[in-house]
C-alpha positions as CSV (number, residue, x, y, z in Angstrom):
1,X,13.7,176.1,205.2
2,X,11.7,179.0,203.6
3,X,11.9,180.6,200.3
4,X,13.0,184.4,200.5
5,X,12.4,184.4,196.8
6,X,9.6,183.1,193.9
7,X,10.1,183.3,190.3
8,X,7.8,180.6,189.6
9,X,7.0,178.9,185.9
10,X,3.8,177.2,184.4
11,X,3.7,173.8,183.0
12,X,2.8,173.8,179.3
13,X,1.9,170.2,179.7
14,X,0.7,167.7,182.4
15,X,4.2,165.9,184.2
16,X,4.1,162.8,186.0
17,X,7.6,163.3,187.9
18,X,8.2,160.9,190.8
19,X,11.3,160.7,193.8
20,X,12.5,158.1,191.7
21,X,12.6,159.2,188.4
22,X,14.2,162.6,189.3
23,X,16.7,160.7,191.5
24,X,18.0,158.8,188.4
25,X,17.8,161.8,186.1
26,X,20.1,164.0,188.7
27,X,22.6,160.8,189.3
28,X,24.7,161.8,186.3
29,X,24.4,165.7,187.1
30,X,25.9,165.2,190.7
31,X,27.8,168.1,191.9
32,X,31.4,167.6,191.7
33,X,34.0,169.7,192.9
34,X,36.0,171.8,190.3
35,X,39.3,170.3,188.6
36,X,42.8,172.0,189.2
37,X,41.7,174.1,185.2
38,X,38.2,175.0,185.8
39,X,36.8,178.1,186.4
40,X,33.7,176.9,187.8
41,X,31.3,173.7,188.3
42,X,27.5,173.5,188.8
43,X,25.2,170.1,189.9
44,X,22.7,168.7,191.8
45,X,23.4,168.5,195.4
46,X,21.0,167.1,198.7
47,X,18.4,169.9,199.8
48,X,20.0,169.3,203.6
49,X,22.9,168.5,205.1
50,X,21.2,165.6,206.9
51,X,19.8,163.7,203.9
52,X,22.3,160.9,203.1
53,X,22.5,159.8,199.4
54,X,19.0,161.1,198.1
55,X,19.2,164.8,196.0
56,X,15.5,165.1,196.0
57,X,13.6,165.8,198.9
58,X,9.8,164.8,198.4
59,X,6.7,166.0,200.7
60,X,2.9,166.0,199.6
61,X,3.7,165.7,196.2
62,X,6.1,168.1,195.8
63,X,9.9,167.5,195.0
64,X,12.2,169.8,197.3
65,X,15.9,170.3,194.9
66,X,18.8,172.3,195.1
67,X,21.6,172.8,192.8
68,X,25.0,174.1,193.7
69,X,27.7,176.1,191.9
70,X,31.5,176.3,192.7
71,X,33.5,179.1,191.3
72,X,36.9,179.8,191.1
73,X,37.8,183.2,192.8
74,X,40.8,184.7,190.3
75,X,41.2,188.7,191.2
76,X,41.1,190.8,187.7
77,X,43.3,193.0,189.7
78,X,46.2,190.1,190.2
79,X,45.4,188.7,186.5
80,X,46.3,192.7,185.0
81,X,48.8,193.0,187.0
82,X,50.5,190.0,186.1
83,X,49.5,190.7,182.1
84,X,51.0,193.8,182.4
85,X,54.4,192.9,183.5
86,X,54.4,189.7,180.8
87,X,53.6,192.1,178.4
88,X,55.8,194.8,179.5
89,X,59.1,191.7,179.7
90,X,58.5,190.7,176.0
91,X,58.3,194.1,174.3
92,X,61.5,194.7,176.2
93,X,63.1,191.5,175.2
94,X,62.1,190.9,171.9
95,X,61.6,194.8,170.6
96,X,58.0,194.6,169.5
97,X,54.3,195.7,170.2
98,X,52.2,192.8,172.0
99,X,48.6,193.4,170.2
100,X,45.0,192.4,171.6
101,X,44.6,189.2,170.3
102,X,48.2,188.2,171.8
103,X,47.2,189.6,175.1
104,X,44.0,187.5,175.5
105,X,46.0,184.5,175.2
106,X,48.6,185.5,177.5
107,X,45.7,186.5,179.7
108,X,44.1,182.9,179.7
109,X,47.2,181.6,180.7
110,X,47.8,183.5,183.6
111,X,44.6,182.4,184.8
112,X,45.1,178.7,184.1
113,X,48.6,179.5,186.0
114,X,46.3,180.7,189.1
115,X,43.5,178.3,188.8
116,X,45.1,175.5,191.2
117,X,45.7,178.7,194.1
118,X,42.2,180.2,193.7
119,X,39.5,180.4,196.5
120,X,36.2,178.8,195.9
121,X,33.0,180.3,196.5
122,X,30.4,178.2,196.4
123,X,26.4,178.9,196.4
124,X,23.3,177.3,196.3
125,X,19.9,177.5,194.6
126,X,16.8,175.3,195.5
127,X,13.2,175.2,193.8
128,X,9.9,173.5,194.2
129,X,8.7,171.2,191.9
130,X,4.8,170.7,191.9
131,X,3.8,168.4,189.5
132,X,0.1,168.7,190.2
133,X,-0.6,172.2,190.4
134,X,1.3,172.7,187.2
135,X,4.5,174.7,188.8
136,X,7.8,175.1,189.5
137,X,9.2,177.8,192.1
138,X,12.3,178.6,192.3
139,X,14.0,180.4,195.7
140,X,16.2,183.2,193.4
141,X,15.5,187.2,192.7
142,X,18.0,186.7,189.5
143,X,16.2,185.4,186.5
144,X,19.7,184.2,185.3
145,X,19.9,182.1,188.0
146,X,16.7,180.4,188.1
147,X,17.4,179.6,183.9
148,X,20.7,178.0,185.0
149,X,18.7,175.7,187.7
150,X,16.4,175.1,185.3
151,X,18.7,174.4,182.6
152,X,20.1,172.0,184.8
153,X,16.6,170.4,185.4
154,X,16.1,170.2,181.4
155,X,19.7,168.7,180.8
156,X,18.8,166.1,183.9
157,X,15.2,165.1,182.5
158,X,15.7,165.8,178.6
159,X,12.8,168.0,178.2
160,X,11.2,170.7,180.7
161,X,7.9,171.6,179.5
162,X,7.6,175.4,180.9
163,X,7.1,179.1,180.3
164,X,6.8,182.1,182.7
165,X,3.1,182.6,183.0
166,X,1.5,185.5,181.0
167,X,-1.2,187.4,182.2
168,X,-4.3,188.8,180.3
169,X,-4.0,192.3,182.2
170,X,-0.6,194.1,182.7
171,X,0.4,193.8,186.6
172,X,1.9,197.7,186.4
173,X,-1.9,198.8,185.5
174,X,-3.6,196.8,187.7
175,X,-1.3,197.5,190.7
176,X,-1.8,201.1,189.9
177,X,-5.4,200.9,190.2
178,X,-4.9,199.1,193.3
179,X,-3.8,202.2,194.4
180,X,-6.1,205.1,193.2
181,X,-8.7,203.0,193.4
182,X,-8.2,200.8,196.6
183,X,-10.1,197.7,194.7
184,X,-8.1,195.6,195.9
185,X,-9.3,191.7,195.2
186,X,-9.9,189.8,198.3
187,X,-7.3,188.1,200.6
188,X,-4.6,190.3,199.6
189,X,-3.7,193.7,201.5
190,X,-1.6,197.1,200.5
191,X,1.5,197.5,203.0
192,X,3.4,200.7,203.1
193,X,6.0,200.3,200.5
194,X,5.9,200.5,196.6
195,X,7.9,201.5,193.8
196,X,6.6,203.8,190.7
197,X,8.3,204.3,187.5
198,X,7.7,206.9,185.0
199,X,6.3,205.6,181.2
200,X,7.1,208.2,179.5
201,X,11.1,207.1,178.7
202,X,12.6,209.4,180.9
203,X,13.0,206.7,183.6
204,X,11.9,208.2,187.0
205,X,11.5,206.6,189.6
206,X,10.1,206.9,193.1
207,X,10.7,204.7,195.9
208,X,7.7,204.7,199.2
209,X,8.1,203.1,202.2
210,X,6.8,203.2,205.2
211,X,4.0,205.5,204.3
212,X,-0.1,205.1,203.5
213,X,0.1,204.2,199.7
214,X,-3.7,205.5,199.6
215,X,-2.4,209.2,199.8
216,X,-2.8,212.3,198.0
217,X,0.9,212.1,196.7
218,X,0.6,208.8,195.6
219,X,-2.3,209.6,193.9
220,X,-0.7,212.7,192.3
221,X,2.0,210.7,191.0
222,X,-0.6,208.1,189.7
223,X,-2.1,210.6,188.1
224,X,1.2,212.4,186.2
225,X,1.1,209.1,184.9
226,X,3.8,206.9,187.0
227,X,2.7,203.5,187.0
228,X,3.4,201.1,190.2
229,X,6.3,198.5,189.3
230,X,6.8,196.7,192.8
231,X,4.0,196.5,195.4
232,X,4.3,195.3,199.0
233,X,1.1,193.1,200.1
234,X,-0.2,190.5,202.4
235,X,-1.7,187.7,201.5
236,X,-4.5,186.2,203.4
237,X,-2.7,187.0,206.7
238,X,-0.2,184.6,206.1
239,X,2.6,185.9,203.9
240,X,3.9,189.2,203.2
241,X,6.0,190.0,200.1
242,X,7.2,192.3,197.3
243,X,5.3,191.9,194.0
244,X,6.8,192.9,190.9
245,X,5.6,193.9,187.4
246,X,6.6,191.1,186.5
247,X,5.2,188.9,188.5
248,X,8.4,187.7,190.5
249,X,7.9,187.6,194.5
250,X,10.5,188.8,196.2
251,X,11.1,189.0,200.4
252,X,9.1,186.8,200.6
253,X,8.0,186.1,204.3
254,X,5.6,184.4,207.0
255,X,3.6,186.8,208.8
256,X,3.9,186.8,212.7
257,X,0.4,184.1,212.6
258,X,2.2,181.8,210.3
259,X,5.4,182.1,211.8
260,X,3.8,180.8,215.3
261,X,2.2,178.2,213.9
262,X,5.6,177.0,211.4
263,X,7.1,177.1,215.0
264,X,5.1,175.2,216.8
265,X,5.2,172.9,214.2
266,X,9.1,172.4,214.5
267,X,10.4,168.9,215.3
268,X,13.9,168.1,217.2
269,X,14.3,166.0,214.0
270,X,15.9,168.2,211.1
271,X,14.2,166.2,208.4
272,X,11.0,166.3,210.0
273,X,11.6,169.9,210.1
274,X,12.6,170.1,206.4
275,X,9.0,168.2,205.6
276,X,6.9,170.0,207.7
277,X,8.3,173.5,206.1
278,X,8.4,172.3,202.6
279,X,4.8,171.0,203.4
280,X,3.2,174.4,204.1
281,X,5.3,176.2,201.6
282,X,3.9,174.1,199.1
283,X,0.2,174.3,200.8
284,X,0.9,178.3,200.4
285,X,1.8,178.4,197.0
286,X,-0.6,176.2,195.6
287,X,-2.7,178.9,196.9
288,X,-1.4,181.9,196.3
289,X,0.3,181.3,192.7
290,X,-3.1,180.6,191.4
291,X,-4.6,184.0,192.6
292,X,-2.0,186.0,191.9
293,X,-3.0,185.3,188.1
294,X,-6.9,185.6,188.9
295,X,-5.8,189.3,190.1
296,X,-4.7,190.0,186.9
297,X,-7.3,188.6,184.4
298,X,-5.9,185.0,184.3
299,X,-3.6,183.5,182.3
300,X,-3.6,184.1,178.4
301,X,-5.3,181.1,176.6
302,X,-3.2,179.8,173.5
């Protein structure tokens, strides 16, 4: 287990969350499988396959949870179709036009009529709770669905006490100077791939990879005034990812040193495994997170 993904929240107030606790919250958000009339269903579900009746998986203080959703597969194409001939049959039959708001209720129908013959698809989001470092991670690149897990979490526990973390320096300028000016801070390294976005409303943008970003072009483009909106970096030789202005990681991976070592870590016991990963990830982040906002100025006092 190994997050591809961060968008990753600040505590706004010290949490004392334990296994326990968060187990009792989740019991009455349990995943449950969709009814023969519902489009789609979303609860808590166990982080692995292995783990018996426990939904929260806890490892040096942190709490390992996953949410899954279920939704019911109705093709707009079969739906129109069939709206379109029931419409078509009653202004035959009964000599009259079948207007809008007539047609949306025809419409729900039809789906209600397919709903016990739909496929499911189901998916699954998990995120890091760590109560002591102030966070929350969660393994998504959509914001929508990292608030839906987290909406979850605040319907589970009552209250979630947590905003996206807001920098005193804007990432885009900093990243850009990154790159004309190669003052990079420590532990972190420019790879060859980056994205840059023009400010002045006309909305270009250029897409690098697998080329120097210290370059005359780059710098060219810097200079035109393009500004860098996603930057691929290492981290102290240990992870390598895609850093956005906006402060969400995405691709995020172990570099070959890490990797070696997560692998010679690896137990014959999947739970062991499961602890062992969620263990470094959370050793990593508690790391990481933290100077991510030093490289930007810190985080805004309020």
């Amino acid at each position: 287990m190994w997050f591809k993904n961060i968008i990753f929240y600040r505590f706004t107030e010290t949490v004392n969350y334990s296994s326990e606790q968060l187990e009792e919250a989740f019991a009455e958000h349990s995943f449950t499988p969709c009814k023969s009339q519902e489009l789609s269903r979303y609860g808590w579900v166990a982080p692995h396959p292995k783990m018996q009746e426990s939904q929260v998986f806890s490892s040096t203080g942190a709490f390992l949870i996953t949410a899954q959703k279920e939704d019911k597969l109705v093709p707009s194409s079969v739906v129109n179709q069939q709206l379109k001939d029931k419409v078509a049959i009653i202004e035959h039959q009964e000599g009259r036009k079948v207007y809008r708001k007539e047609q949306l209720t025809l419409k729900d129908e039809i789906i209600l009529d397919l709903l016990p013959r739909a496929f499911s698809k189901y998916s699954q989001t998990s995120a890091l709770i760590v109560p002591q470092q102030g966070f929350i991670a969660v393994d998504s690149s959509s914001y929508a669905k990292a608030e839906e897990l987290l909406n979850l979490l605040r319907n589970s526990l009552d209250t979630l006490p947590i905003k996206l973390p807001d920098v005193n320096h804007s990432p885009g300028v900093m990243m850009s100077q990154w790159l004309s000016q190669e003052n990079l801070i420590p532990a972190f390294k420019c790879l060859e791939e980056c994205e840059l976005k023009d400010q002045s409303g006309e909305g270009a943008v250029i897409k690098v990879k697998g080329q120097d970003l210290q370059c005359d072009e780059i710098t060219m483009h810097l200079d035109a005034g393009k500004q860098v909106s996603k930057l691929a970096l290492e981290w102290d030789e240990s992870l390598s990812f895609i850093l956005h202005e906006d402060l969400s990681v995405k691709r995020l991976k172990p570099t070959d040193q890490l990797a070696t070592e997560l692998n010679e870590e690896n137990s014959d016991d999947p739970l062991a495994r499961l602890d062992a990963d969620t263990s470094r990830l959370t050793l990593e982040l508690q790391k990481l997170l933290p100077q991510l906002l030093q490289a930007f100025g810190g985080e805004v006092k309020r």
